[in-house]
N, C-alpha and C positions, 0 to 999 in steps of 0.2 A: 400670309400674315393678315389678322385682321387691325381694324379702325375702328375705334370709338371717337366721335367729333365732337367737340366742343361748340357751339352754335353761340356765338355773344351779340349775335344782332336780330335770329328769328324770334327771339326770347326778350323780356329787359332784364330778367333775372340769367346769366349765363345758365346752360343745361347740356348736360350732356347726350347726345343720341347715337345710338349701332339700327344703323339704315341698310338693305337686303334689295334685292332687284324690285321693283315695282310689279306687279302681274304674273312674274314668273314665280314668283314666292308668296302670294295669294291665293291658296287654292281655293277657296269657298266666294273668293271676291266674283261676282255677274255686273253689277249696272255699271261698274267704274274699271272695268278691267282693262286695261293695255301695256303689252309687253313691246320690251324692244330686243331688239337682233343684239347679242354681245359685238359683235364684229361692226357691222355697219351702221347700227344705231338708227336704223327705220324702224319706225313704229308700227305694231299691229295693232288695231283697233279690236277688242274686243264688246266694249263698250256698249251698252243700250240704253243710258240715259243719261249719264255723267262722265265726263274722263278725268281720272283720278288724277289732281294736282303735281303731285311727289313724283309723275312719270315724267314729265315735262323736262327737270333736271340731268334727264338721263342722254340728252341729247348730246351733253358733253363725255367724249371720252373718259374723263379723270373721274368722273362721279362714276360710271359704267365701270370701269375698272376696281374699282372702292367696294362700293356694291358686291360686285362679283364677289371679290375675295374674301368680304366677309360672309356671303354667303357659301362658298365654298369651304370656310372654315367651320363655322356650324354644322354643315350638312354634314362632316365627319366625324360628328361627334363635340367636338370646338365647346368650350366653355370660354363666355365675354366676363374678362375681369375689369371690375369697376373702378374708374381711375381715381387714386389720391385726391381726396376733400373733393369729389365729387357731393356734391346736394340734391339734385334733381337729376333726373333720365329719363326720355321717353325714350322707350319701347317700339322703335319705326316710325319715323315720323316717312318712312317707305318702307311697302314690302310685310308680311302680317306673320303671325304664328302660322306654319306648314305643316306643323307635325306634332303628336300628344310630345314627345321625346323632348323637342325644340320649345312648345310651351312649357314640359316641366325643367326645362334646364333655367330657365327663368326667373320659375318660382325658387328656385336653390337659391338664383344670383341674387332674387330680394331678401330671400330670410337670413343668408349670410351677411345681408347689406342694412342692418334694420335703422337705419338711422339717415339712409336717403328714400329719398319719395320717387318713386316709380309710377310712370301711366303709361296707359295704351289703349288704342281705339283698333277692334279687331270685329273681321266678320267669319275667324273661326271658332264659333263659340261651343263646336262639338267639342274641342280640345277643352274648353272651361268647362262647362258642365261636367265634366268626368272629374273634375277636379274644384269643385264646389266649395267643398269640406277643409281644403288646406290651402286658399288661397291666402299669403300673406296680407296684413293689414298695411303695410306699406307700398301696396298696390293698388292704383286704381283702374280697372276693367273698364272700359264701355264700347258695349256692342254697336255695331254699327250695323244696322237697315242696310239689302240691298244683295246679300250673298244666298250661297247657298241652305243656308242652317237658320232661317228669319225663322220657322217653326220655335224654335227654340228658346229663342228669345221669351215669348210669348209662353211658352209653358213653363219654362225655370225663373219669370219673375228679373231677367236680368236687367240691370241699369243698359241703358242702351240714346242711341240718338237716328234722329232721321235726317235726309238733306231733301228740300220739299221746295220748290216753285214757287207757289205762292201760300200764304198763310190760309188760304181757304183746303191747301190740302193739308195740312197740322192735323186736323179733326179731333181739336181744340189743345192741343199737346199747346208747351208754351212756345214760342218762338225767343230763341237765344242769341244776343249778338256777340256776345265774349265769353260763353262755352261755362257760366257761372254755374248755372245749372243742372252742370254736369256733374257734381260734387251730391246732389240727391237723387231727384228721378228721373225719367225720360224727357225728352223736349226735343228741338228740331232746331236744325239748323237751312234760312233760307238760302238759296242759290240763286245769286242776280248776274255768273256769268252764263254766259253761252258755250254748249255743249261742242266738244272739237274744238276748244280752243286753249293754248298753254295753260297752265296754271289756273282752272276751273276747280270745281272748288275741292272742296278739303273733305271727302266723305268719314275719313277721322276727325277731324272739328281742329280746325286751326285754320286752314286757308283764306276761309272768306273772313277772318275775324282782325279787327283793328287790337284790340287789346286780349293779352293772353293771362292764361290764367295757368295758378301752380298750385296744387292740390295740396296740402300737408294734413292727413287722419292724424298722426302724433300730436298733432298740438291742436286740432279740429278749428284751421284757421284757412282762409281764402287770401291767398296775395295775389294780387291785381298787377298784372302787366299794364 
């Protein structure tokens, strides 16, 4: 059986999230990658510059356990249905599209859903690209810097972010502190933890941010956590 969680404190607006192992379910992910063991819960470091926030969590069995299962239920094919007066869902806030199969079962679950806002920060963006042409409008994509497919980014024009050290490696992108600018073109998000350390930052764009943001293309409006 899977979970879809209700979050009423990472958000000020409640939202829904269906979160997947961290690392193990990222295949394209490189600078922030770290998986943990199902059983024991030690972490492997795969990391070269960032370790992905969302893995942190997993240290507790109940969320390992969570994870798995819905991960387990997808990989068989598993379609997530959208819970009753749901408004908002992100799309992993752990864990990334794995597979063309698993991003388009996705895109089903927004175009049957057109009346909530859907986002997600992914660095499979092979799986988007193939799929251009019919991404619903109540989705909003942003690539994330850092995996195996950055090519891509750069040829198909995708909205996208970076997580960058200091503002002099921006090269001249804007530097964003509450992800506002995620709603038009590229920009950067800076990283002021230290690498190996829990809850570093957020290479999908939430971690290091005091206020969040919630996307709505239907009414082409910014609500400000």
């Amino acid at each position: 059986m899977y979970k879809v969680t209700l979050n009423k404190s990472y958000y000020a607006t409640p939202a829904h999230e269906f979160n997947i192992p961290s690392g193990h379910a990222c295949p394209a992910a490189v600078v922030c990658k770290v998986c943990v063991d199902r059983q024991t819960g030690k972490f492997k470091d795969h990391s070269t510059e960032f370790r992905c926030y969302a893995v942190s969590a997993e240290r507790f069995p109940a969320v390992r356990s969570r994870r798995r299962q819905n991960y387990d239920y997808v990989k068989s094919g598993g379609v997530v249905a959208v819970p009753c007066g749901c408004k908002y869902f992100r799309i992993h806030q752990s864990g990334d599209f794995f597979s063309q199969a698993y991003f388009d079962m996705w895109l089903q679950v927004c175009s049957g859903n057109p009346r909530v806002l859907f986002w997600a920060f992914t660095k499979s963006v092979n799986f988007w690209v193939e799929r251009l042409g019919s991404i619903p409008r109540n989705i909003i994509l942003t690539a994330s810097y850092g995996g195996k497919h950055d090519g891509l980014i750069k040829e198909y024009g995708l909205k996208s972010v970076k997580v960058v050290r200091e503002v002099s490696d921006a090269d001249g992108l804007p530097i964003d502190s509450n992800v506002a600018r995620a709603r038009g073109g590229d920009f950067c998000i800076l990283d002021t933890n230290v690498r190996g350390r829990d809850g570093c930052a957020d290479i999908g764009g939430g971690g290091l941010i005091k206020e969040k943001v919630i996307y709505n293309p239907l009414k082409t409006v910014v609500l400000y956590f």
